[in-house]
C-alpha positions as YAML, in Angstrom:
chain: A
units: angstrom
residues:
- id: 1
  name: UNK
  ca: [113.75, 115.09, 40.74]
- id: 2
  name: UNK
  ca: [112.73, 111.55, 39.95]
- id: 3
  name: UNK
  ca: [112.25, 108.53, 41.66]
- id: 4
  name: UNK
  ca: [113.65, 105.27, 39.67]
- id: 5
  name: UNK
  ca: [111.86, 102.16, 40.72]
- id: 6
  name: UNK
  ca: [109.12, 102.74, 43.15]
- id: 7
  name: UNK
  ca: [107.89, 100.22, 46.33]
- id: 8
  name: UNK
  ca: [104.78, 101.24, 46.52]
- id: 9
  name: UNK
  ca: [102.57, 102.20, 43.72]
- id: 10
  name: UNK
  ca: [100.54, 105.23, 45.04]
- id: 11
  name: UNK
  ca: [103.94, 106.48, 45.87]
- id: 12
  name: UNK
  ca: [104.84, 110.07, 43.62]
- id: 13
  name: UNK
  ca: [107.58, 109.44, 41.52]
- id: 14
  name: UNK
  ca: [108.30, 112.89, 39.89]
- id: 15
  name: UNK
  ca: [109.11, 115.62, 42.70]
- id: 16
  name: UNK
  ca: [110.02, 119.47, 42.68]
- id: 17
  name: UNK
  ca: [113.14, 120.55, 44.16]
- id: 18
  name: UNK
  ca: [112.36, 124.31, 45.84]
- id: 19
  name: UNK
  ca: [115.43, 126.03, 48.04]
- id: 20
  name: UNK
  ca: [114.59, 128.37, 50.30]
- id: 21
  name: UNK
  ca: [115.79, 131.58, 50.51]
- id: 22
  name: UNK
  ca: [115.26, 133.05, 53.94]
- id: 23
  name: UNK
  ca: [117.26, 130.04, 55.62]
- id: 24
  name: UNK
  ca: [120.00, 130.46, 58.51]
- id: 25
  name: UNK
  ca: [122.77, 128.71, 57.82]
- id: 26
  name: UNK
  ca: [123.85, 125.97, 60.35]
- id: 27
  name: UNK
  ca: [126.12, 123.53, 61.53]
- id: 28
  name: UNK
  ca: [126.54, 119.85, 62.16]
- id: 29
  name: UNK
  ca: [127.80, 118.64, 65.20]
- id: 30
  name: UNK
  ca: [129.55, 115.45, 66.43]
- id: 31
  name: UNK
  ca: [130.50, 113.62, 69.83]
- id: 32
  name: UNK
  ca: [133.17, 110.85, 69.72]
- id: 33
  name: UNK
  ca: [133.04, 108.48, 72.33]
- id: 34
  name: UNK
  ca: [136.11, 110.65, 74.73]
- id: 35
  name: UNK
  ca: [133.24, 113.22, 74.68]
- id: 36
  name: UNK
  ca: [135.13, 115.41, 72.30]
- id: 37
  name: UNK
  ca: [132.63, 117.53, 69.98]
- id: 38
  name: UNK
  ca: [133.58, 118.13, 66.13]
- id: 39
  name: UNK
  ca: [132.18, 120.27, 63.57]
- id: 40
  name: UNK
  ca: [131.50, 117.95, 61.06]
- id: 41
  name: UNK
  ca: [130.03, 120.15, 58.30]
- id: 42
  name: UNK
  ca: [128.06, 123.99, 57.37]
- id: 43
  name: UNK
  ca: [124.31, 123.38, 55.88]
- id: 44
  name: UNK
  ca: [123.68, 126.34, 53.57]
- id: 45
  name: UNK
  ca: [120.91, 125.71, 51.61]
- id: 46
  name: UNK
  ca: [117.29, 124.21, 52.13]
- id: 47
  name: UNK
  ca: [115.45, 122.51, 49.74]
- id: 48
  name: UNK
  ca: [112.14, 121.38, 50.00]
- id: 49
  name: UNK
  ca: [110.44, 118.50, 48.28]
- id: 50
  name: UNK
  ca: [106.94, 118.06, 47.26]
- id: 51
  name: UNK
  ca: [105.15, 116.28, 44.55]
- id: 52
  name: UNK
  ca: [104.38, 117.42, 40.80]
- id: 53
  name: UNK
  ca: [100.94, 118.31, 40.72]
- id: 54
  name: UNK
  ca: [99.83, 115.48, 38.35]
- id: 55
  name: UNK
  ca: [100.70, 113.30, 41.06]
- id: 56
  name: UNK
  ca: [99.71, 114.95, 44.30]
- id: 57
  name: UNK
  ca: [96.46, 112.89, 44.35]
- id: 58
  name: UNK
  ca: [98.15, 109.59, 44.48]
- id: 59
  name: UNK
  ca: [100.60, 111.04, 47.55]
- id: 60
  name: UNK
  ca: [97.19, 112.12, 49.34]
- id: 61
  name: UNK
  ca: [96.13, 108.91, 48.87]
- id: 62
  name: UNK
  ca: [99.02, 107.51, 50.64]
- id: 63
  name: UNK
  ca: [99.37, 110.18, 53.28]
- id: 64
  name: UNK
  ca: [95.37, 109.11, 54.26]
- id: 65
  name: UNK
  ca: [96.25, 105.14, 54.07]
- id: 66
  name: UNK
  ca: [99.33, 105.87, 56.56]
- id: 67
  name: UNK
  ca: [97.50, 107.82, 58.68]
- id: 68
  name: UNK
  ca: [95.00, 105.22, 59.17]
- id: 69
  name: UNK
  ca: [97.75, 102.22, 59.15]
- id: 70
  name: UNK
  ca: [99.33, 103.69, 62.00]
- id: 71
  name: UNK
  ca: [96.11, 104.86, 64.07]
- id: 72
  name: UNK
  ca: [94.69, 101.63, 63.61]
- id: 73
  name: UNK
  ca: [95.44, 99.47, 66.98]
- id: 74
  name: UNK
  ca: [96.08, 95.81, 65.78]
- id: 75
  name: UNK
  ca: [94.22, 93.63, 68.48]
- id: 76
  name: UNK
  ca: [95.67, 90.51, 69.68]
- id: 77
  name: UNK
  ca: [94.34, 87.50, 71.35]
- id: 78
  name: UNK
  ca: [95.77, 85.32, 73.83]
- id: 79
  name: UNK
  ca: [94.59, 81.49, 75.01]
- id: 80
  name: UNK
  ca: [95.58, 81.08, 78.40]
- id: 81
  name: UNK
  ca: [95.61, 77.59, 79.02]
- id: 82
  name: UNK
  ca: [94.47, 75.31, 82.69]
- id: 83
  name: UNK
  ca: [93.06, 79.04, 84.01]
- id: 84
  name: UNK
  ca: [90.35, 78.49, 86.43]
- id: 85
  name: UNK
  ca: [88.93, 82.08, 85.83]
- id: 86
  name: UNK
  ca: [90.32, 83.06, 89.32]
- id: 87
  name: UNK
  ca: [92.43, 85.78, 88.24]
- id: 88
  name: UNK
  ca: [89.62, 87.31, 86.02]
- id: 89
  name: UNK
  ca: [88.24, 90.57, 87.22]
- id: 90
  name: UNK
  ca: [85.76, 93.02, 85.76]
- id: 91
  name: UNK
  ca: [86.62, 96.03, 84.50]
- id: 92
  name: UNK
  ca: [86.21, 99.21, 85.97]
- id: 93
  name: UNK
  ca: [83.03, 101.10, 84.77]
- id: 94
  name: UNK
  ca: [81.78, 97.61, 84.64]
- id: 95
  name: UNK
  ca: [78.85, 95.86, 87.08]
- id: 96
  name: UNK
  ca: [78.43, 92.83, 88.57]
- id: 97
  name: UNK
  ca: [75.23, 91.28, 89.60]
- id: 98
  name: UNK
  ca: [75.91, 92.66, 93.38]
- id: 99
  name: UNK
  ca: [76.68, 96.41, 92.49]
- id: 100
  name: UNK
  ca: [73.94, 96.72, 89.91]
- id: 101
  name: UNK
  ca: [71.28, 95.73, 92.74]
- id: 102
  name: UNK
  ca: [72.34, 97.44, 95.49]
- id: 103
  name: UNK
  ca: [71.56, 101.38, 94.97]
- id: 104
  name: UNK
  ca: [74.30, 103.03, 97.24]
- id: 105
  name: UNK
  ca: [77.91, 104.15, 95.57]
- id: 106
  name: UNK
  ca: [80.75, 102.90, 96.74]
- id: 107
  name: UNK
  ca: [83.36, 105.13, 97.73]
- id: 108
  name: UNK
  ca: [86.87, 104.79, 95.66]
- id: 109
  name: UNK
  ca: [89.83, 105.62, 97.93]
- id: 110
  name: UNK
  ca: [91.46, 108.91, 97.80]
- id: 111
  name: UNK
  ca: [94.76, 107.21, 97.43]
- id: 112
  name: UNK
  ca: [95.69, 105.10, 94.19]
- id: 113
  name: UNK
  ca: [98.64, 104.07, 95.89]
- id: 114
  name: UNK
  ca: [97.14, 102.99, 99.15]
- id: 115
  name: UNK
  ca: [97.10, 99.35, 99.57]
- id: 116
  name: UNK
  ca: [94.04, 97.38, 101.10]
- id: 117
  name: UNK
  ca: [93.71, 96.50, 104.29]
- id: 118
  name: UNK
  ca: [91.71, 93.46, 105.62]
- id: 119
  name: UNK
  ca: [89.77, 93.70, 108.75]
- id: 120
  name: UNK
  ca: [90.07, 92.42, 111.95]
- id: 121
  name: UNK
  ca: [87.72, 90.75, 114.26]
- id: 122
  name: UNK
  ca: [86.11, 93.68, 116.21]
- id: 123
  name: UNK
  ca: [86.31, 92.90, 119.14]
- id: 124
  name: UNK
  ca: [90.50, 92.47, 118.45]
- id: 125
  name: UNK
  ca: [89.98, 95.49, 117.37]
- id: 126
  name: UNK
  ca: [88.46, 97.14, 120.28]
- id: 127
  name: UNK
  ca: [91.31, 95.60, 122.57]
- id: 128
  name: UNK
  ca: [93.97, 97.13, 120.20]
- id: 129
  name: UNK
  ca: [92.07, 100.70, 120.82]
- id: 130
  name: UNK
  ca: [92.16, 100.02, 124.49]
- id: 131
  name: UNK
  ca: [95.76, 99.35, 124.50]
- id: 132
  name: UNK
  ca: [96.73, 102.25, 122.10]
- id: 133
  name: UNK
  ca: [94.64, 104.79, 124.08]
- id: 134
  name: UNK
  ca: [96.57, 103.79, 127.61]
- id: 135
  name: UNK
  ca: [99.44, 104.58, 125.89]
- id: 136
  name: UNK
  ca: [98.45, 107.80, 125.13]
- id: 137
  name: UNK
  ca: [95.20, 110.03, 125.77]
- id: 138
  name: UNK
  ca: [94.75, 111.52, 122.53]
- id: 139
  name: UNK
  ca: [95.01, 110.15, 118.62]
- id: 140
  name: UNK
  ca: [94.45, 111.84, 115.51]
- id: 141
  name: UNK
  ca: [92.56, 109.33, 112.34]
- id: 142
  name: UNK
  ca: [95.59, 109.14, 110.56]
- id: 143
  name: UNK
  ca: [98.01, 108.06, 113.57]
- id: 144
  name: UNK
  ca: [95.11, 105.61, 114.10]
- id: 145
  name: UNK
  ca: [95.02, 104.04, 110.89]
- id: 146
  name: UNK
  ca: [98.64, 103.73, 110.75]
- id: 147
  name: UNK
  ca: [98.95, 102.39, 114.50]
- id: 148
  name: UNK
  ca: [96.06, 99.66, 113.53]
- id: 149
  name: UNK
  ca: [96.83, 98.96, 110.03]
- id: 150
  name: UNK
  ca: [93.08, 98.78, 109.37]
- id: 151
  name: UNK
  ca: [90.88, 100.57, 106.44]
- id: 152
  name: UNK
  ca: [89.78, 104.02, 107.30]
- id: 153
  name: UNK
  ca: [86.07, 102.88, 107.47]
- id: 154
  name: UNK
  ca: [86.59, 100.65, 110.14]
- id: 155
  name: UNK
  ca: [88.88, 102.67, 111.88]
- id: 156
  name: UNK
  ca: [85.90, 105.39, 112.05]
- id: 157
  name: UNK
  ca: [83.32, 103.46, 113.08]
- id: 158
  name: UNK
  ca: [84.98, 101.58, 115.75]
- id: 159
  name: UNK
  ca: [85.86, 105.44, 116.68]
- id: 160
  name: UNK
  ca: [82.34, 106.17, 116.97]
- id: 161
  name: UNK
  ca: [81.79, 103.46, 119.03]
- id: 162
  name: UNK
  ca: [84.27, 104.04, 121.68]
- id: 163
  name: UNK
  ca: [85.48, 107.80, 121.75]
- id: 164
  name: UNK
  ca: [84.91, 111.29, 121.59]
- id: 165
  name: UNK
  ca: [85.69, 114.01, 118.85]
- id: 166
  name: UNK
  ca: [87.38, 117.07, 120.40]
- id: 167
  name: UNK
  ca: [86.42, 120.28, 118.23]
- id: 168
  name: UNK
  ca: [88.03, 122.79, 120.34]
- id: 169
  name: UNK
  ca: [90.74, 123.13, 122.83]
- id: 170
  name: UNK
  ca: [94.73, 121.67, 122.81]
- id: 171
  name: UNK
  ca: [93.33, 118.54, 121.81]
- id: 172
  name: UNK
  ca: [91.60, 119.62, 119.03]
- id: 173
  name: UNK
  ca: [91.38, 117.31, 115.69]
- id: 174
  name: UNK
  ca: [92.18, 113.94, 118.20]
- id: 175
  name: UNK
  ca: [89.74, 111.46, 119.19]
- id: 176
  name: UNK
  ca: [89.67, 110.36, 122.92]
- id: 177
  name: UNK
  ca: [88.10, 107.64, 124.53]
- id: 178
  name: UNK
  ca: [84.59, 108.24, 126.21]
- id: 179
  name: UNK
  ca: [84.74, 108.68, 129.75]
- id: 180
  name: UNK
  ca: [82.47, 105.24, 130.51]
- id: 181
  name: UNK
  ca: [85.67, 103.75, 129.09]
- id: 182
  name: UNK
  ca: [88.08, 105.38, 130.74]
- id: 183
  name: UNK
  ca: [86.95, 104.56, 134.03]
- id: 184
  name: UNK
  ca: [86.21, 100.76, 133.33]
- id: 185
  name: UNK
  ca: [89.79, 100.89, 131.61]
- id: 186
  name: UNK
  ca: [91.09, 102.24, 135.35]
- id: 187
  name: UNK
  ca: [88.51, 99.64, 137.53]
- id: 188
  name: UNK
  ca: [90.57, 97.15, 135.34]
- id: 189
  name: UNK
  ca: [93.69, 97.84, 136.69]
...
């Protein structure tokens, strides 16, 4: 087989036509647009095509130069235009000036999807325990964080500050206020 007027010039003009012998027959299928399906036509023979020999350097050559073409990312720039530099951000991987100095890693969040939180004032905080604790005796972390709305962190130490752990018992896994606060909660009332 020969090619008649070639785009490219590294591109093999002369080819040889092989059929295969060992093929299974098959079919070709159709769908109209009822969702009907037609048998549109029997394939029994397979040919394969591959370059003459006195060619099959040139059609290397081109198989290398697509390869590359295509795994080649094109880079583009972008001028953004009245941008304060607000929006920028570094990358991750990347330090700032803060990071870099201090020695201690920061802790990613075991959740991608989790969404932050911003603090509040501690000691609106501490009133929000108060109030969530007379309401009931015993709290696990996670009902805590999503009673509060506040990052984990905070939610833990302000935990530490005002209750107990139980290890053991009915109770066990739930935080409880300490009993100095319990009975200033009830000399409140």
């Amino acid at each position: 087989m020969e090619l008649i007027g070639s785009a490219d010039r590294n591109t093999p003009t002369c080819y040889s036509m092989d059929m295969a012998t060992d093929f299974v027959p098959m079919s070709v299928f159709s769908e109209s647009s009822q969702g009907k399906v037609d048998l549109e036509g029997k394939i029994y023979h397979k040919f394969d095509v591959k370059p003459h020999n006195e060619s099959i350097e040139d059609y290397a050559k081109l198989c290398r130069e697509r390869t590359t073409k295509y795994m080649t990312r094109t880079r583009q720039i972008q001028i953004i235009d009245n941008d304060s530099g607000m929006r920028m951000s570094t990358m991750p991987g990347m330090f700032d000036i803060k990071s870099s100095v201090s020695v201690e890693k920061k802790k990613t969040p075991s959740k991608a999807s989790e969404t932050k939180r911003t603090r509040r004032n501690p000691d609106e905080m501490e009133k929000m325990m108060f109030k969530l604790f007379e309401k009931q005796s015993n709290w696990t972390l996670k009902q805590l964080i999503h009673k509060t709305d506040q990052p984990e962190q905070f939610v833990k130490d302000m935990l530490k500050l005002l209750c107990v752990y139980n290890n053991k018992g009915a109770n066990q896994g739930t935080y409880e206020m300490k009993p100095e606060y319990r009975r200033s909660e009830y000399k409140n009332h």
